[in-house]
C-alpha positions as CSV (number, residue, x, y, z in Angstrom):
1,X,0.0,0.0,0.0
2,X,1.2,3.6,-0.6
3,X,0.4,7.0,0.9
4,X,2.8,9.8,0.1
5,X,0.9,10.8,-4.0
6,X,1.9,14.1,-4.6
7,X,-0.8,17.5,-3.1
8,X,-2.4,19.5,-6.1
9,X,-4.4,22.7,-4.5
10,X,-6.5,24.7,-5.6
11,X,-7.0,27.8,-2.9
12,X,-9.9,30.4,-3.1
13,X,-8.7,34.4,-3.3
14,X,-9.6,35.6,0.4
15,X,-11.8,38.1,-0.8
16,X,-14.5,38.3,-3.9
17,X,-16.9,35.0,-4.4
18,X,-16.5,32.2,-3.9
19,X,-17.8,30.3,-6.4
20,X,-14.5,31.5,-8.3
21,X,-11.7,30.0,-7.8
22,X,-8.1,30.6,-7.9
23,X,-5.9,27.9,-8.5
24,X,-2.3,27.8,-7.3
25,X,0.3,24.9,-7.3
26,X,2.9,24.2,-4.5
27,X,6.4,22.5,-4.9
28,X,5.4,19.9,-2.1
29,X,1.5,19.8,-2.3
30,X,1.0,18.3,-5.8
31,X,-1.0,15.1,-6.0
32,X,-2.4,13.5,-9.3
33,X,-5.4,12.0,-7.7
34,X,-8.1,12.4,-4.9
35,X,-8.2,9.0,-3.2
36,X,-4.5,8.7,-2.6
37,X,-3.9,8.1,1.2
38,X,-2.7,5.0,3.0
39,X,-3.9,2.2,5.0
40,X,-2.6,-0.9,7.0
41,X,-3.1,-3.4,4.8
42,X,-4.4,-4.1,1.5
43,X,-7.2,-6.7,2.0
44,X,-8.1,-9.2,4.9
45,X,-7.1,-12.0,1.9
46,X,-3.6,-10.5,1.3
47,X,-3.1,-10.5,5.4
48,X,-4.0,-14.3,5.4
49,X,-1.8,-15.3,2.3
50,X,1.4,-13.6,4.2
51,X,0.7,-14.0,8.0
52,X,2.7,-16.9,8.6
53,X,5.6,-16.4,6.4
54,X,5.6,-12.7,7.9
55,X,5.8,-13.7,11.2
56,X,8.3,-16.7,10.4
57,X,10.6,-14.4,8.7
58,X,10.3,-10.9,9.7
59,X,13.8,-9.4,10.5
60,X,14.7,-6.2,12.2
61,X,16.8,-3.5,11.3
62,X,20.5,-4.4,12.1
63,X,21.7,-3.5,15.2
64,X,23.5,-0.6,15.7
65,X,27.8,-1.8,16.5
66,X,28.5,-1.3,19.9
67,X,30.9,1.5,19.2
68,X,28.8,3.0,17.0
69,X,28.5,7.0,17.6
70,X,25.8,8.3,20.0
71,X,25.4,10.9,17.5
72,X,23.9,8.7,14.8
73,X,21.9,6.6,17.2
74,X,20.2,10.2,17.9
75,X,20.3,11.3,13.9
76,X,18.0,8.5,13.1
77,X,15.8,8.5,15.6
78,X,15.4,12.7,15.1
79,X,14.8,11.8,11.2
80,X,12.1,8.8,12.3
81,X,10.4,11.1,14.7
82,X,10.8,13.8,11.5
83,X,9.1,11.9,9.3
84,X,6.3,10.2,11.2
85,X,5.0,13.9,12.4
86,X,5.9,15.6,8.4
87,X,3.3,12.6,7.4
88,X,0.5,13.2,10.3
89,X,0.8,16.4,9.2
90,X,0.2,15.5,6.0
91,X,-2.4,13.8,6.4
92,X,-4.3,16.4,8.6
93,X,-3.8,18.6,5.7
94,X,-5.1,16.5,3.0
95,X,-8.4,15.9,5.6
96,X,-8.6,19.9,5.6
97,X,-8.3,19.9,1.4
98,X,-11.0,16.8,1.0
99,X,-13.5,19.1,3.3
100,X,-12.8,22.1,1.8
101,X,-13.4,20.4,-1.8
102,X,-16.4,18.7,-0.4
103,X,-17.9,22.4,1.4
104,X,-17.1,23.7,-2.3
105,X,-18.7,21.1,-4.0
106,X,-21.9,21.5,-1.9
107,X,-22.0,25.6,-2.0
108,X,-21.5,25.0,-6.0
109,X,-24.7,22.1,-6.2
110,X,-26.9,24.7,-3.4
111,X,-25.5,28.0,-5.9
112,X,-27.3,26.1,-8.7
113,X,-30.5,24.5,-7.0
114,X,-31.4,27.9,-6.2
115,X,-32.2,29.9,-9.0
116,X,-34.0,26.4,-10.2
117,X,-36.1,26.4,-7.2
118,X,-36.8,30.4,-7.9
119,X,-37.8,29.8,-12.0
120,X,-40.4,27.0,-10.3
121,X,-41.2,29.1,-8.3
122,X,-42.5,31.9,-11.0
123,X,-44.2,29.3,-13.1
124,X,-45.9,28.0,-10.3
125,X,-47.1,31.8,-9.4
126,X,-47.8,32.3,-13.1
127,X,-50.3,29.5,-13.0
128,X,-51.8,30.3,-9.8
129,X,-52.7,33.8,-11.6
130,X,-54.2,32.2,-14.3
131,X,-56.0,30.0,-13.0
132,X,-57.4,32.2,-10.3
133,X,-58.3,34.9,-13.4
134,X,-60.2,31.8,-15.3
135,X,-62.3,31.3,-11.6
136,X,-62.9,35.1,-11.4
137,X,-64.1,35.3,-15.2
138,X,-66.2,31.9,-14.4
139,X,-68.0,33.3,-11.5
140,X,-68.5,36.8,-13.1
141,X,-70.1,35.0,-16.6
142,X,-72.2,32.5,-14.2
143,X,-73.4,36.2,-11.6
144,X,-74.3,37.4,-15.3
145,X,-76.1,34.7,-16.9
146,X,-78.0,33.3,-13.7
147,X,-81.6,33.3,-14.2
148,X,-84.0,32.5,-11.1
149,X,-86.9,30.6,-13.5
150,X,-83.6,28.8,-15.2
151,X,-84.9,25.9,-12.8
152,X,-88.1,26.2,-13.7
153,X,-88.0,25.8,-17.2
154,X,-86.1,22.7,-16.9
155,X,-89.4,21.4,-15.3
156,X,-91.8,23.4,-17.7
157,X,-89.8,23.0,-20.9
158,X,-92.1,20.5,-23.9
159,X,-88.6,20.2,-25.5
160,X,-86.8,17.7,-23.0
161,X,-83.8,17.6,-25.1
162,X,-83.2,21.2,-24.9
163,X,-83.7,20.9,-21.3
164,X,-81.3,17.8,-21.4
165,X,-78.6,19.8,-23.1
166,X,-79.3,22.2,-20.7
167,X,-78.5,20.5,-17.7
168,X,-75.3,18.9,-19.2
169,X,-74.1,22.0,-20.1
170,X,-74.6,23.1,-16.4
171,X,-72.8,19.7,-14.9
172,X,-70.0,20.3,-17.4
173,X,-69.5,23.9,-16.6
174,X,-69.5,22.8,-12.6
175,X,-66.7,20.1,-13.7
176,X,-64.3,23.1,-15.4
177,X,-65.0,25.0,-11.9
178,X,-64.2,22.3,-10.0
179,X,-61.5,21.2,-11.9
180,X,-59.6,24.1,-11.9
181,X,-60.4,24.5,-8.5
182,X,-58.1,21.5,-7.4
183,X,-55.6,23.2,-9.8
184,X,-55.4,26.2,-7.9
185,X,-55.2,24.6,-4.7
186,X,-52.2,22.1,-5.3
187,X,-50.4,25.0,-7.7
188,X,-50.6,27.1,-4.2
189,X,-49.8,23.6,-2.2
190,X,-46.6,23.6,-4.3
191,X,-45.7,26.9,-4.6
192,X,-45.2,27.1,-0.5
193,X,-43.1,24.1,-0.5
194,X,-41.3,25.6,-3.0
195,X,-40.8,28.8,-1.1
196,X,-40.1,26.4,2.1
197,X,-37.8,25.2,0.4
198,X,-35.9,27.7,-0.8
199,X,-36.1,29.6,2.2
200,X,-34.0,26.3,3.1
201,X,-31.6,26.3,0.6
202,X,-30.7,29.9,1.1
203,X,-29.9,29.2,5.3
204,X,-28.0,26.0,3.9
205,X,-25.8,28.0,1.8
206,X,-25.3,30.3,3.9
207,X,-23.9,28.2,6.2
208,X,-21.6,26.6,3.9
209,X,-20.1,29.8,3.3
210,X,-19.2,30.4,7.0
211,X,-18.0,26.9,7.0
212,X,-15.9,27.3,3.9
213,X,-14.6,30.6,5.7
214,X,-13.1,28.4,8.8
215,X,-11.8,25.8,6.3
216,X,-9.5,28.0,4.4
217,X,-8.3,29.3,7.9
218,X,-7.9,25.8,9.3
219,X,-6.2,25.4,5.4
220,X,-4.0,27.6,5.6
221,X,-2.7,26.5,9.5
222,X,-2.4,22.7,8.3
223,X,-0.6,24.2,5.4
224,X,1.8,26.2,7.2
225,X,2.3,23.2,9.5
226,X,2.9,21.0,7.0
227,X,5.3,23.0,5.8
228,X,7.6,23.4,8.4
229,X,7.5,19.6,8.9
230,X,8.8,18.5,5.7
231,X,11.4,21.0,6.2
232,X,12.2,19.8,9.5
233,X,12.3,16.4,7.9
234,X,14.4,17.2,5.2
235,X,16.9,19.1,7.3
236,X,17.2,15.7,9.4
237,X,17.6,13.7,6.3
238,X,20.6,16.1,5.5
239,X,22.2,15.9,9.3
240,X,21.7,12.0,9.2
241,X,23.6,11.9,5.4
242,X,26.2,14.2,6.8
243,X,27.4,11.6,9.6
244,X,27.0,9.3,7.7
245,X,23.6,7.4,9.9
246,X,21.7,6.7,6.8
247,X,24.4,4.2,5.9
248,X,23.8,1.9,9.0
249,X,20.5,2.0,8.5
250,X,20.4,-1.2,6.4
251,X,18.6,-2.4,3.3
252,X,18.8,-0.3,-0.2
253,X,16.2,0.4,-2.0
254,X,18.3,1.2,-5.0
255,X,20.9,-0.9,-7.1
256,X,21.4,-3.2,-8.5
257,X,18.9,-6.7,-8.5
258,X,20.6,-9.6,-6.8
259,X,18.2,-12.4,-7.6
260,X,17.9,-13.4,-12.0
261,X,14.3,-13.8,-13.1
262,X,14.7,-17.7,-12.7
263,X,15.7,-17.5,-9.2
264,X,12.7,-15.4,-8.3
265,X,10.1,-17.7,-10.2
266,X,11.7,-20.6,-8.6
267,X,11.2,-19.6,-4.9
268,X,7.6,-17.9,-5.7
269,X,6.9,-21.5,-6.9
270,X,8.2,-22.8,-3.7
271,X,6.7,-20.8,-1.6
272,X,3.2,-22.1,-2.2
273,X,1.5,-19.2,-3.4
274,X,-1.1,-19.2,-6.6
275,X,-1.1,-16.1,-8.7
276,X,-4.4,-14.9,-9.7
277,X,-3.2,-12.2,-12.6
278,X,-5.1,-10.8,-15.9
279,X,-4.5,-11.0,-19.4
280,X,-3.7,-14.6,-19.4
281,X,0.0,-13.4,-17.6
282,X,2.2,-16.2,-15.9
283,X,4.1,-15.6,-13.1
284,X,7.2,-16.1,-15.4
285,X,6.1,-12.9,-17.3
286,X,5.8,-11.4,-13.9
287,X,8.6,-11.2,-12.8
288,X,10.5,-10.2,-16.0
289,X,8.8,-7.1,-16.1
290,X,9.4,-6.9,-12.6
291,X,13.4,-7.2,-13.6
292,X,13.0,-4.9,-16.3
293,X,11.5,-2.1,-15.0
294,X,13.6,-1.9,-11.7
295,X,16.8,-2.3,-13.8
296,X,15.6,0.7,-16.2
297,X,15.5,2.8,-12.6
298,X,18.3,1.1,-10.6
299,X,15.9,0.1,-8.0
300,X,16.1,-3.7,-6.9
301,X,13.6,-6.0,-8.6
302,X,14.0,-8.6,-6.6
303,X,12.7,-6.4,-3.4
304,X,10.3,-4.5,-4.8
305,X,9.1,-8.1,-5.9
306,X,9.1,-8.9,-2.0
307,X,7.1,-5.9,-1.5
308,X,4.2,-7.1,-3.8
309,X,4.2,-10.2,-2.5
310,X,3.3,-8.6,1.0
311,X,0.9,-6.5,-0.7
312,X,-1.0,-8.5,-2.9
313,X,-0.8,-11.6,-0.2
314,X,1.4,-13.5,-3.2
315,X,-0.2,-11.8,-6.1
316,X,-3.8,-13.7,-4.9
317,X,-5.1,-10.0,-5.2
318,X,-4.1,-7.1,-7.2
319,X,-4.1,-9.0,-10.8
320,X,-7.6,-7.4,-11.9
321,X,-6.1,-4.0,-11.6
322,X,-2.6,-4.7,-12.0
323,X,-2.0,-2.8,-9.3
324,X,0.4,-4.9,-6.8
325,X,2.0,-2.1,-4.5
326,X,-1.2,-0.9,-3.1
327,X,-0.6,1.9,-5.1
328,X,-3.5,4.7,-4.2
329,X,-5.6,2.9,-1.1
330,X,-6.0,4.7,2.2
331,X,-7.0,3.6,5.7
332,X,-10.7,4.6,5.4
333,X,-11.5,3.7,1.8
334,X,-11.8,0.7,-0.4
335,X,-10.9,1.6,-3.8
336,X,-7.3,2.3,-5.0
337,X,-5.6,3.1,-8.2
338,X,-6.0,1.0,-11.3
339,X,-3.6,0.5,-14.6
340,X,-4.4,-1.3,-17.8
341,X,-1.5,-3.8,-17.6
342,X,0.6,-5.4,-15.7
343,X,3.7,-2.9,-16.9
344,X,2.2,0.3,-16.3
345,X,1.5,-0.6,-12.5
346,X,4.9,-1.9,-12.0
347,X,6.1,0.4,-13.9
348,X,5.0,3.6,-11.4
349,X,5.5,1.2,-8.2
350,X,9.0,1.5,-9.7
351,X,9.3,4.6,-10.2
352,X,7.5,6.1,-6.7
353,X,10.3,3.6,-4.8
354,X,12.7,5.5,-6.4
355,X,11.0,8.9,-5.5
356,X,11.3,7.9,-2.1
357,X,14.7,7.0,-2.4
358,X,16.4,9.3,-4.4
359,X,16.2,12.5,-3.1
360,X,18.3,14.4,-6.1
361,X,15.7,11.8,-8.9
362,X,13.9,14.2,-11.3
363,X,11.8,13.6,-13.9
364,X,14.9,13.9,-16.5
365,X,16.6,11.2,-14.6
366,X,14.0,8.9,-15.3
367,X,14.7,5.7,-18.1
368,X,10.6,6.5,-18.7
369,X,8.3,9.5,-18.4
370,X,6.3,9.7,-15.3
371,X,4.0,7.2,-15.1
372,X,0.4,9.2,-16.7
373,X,-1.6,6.5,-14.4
374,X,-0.3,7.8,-11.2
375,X,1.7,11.2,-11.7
376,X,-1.1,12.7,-14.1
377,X,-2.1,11.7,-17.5
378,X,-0.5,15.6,-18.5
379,X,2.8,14.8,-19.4
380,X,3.8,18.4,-17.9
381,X,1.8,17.7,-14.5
382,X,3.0,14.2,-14.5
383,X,6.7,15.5,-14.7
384,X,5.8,18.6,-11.9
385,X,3.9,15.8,-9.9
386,X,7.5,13.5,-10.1
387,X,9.6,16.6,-9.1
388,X,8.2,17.8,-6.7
389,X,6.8,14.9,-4.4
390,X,8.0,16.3,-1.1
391,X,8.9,13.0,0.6
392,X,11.4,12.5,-2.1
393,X,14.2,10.8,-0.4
394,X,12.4,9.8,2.9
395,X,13.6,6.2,2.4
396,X,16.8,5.3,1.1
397,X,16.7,2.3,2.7
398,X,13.6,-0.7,3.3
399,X,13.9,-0.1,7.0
400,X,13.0,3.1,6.5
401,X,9.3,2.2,5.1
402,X,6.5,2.1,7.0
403,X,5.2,4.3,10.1
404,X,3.6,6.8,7.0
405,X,6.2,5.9,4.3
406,X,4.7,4.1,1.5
407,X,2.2,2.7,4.6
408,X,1.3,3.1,7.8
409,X,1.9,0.0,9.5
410,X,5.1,0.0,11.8
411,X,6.5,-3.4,11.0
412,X,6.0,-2.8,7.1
413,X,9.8,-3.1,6.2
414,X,10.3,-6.0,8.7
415,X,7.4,-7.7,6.1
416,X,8.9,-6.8,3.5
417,X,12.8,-7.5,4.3
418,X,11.4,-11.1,5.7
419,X,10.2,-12.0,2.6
420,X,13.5,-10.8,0.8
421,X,15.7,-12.6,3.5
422,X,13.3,-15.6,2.2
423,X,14.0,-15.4,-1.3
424,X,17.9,-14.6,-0.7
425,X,18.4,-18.1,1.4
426,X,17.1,-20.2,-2.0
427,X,19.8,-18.2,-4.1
428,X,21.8,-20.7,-5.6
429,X,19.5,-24.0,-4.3
């Protein structure tokens, strides 16, 4: 699973409407889609596949030497403690950008029900004026044309079908009366629950407008915070590169793939597992992509192989959307990103590992363009998106995943690097 997309934010100018909007893009708050958070674990199925090899092979960080410097021991755990509070923040901020969208969205939907409500609302006074000026005319014709002996001659008359036509005239004329009667009374019934309910909509948008106003102040504090996070993070990445702590910290996540294509089949074979991918794909075709890509990147096949296999619960799940990094879910939804083969989500699972370990890695550096399924299908936003992801460099190293990088669970890397340490012990068997 994945968190860390890039932010793309679209503020609204402090003063003037609101309905306009003013859009403005910031070097560390770009993100290519909406649904782009994290979450534990990709499905209750993947968790299943992988819980007892996880637990049978998870391995730790190594341990720090025992004359190792007090000052690096205290350089990681300031860049851990970096990190983990740059990503809450993150996440707080992205919550404040989802509400503010969602206020916006709803102010937009009231802003248009509205003068809707208001043109049903003149057609429906229209009517009742007509229909009240065809009752008036009615009754004045009727005041005009009533004769007293009209009764009489019904009962007098020696031509009964006159007197016949007579009365159905009379029982057709009541008809139209009563008829339009009913009309007026349900075009009035209607016109004041129109007017109720645009009395409603107006209070409702109102107060969406004073609940956007405390969104773009809460905004613009999550913002600011979020800033000075990821610089505080950065800074700590730069202290613990300086001293050199990063290099104890273990596990690349570039360079170059240990394992050949055959070595990786072999154990995935071994290990049990039964792929469920689309497009007719084998497990042989797989993992050459998977050796591909991650060579055209420098970043290890073989583990980011590991991580799918954690992910997906040993490719059981993911095949459908060929997405086996987890690549766009969140803790609180159940959707995440899709590609239309098996080389395009690899292919920006690649990529994104190297965004967070390459700290210098721009788009120029890249064998491919940004991936358009998960940077932006713009080839200029995709290459912005790439740039200027602002964990870039967070994790150098596997042990550094996990606890908001890539995913939230804290024991993500020992998954992952106990799957690795797995596949590494049947090199060469």
């Amino acid at each position: 699973m994945v968190l860390m997309m890039p932010l793309v934010l679209m503020f609204f100018p402090r003063g003037g409407r609101r309905g306009q909007r003013m859009a403005r893009t910031e070097a560390h708050f770009i993100r290519t889609n909406s649904h782009s958070r994290r979450r534990p674990a990709r499905a209750l199925l993947a968790l299943a596949a992988v819980a007892a090899v996880s637990t049978a092979f998870v391995t730790l960080a190594p341990a720090a030497a025992a004359q190792e410097d007090p000052a690096i021991g205290r350089a990681r755990e300031r860049l851990q403690q970096a990190q983990t509070e740059a990503n809450a923040a993150h996440e707080r901020y992205q919550k404040a950008v989802d509400e503010r969208d969602q206020a916006q969205s709803e102010i937009a939907q009231l802003e248009q029900a509205i003068p809707a409500l208001r043109a049903q609302q003149d057609l429906l006074r229209a009517r009742e004026a007509e229909l009240r000026a065809q009752l008036a005319t009615r009754a004045a014709a009727l005041y005009k044309n009533t004769d007293p002996a009209a009764s009489l001659e019904l009962l007098t008359a020696k031509d009964h079908m006159q007197a016949g036509r007579r009365t159905k005239l009379t029982e057709a004329a009541d008809k139209f009366d009563d008829e339009r009667s009913r009309n007026l009374r349900d075009t009035a019934d209607s016109l004041q629950q129109v007017q109720a309910e645009l009395e409603g909509r107006q209070i409702e948008l109102e107060a969406k407008r004073a609940e956007m106003d405390g969104l773009i102040e809460r905004l613009d504090q999550e913002k600011a915070v979020f800033e000075q996070k990821v610089t505080e993070a950065n800074r700590a990445l730069e202290v613990a590169e300086e001293i050199g702590a990063l290099r104890a910290m273990g596990e690349p996540v570039m360079g170059p793939t240990v394992l050949s294509p055959q070595e990786i089949v072999a154990w995935y074979r071994s290990s049990g597992a039964s792929p469920r991918l689309s497009g007719g794909m084998s497990i042989d075709e797989l993992v050459q992509i998977f050796v591909e890509e991650g060579t055209s990147e420098n970043v290890r096949a073989d583990f980011a192989f590991a991580q799918s296999y954690i992910e997906t619960g040993g490719f059981r799940t993911g095949g459908s959307d060929n997405n086996f990094s987890g690549l766009g879910a969140c803790d609180d939804c159940s959707g995440e990103k899709q590609f239309p083969t098996a080389r395009d989500g690899i292919r920006a699972q690649i990529q994104h590992l190297r965004n967070y370990a390459d700290r210098r890695s721009t788009t120029s550096d890249l064998n491919h363009p940004p991936s358009p399924y998960w940077y932006g299908s713009d080839p200029g936003v995709a290459a912005r998106n790439f740039d200027t992801f602002f964990a870039k460099g967070w994790a150098p190293t596997w042990q550094m995943m996990g606890r908001g990088n890539w995913a939230t669970d804290a024991n993500y890397s020992a998954k992952v690097i106990g799957i690795y340490n797995r596949m590494i012990a049947t090199k060469g068997t």
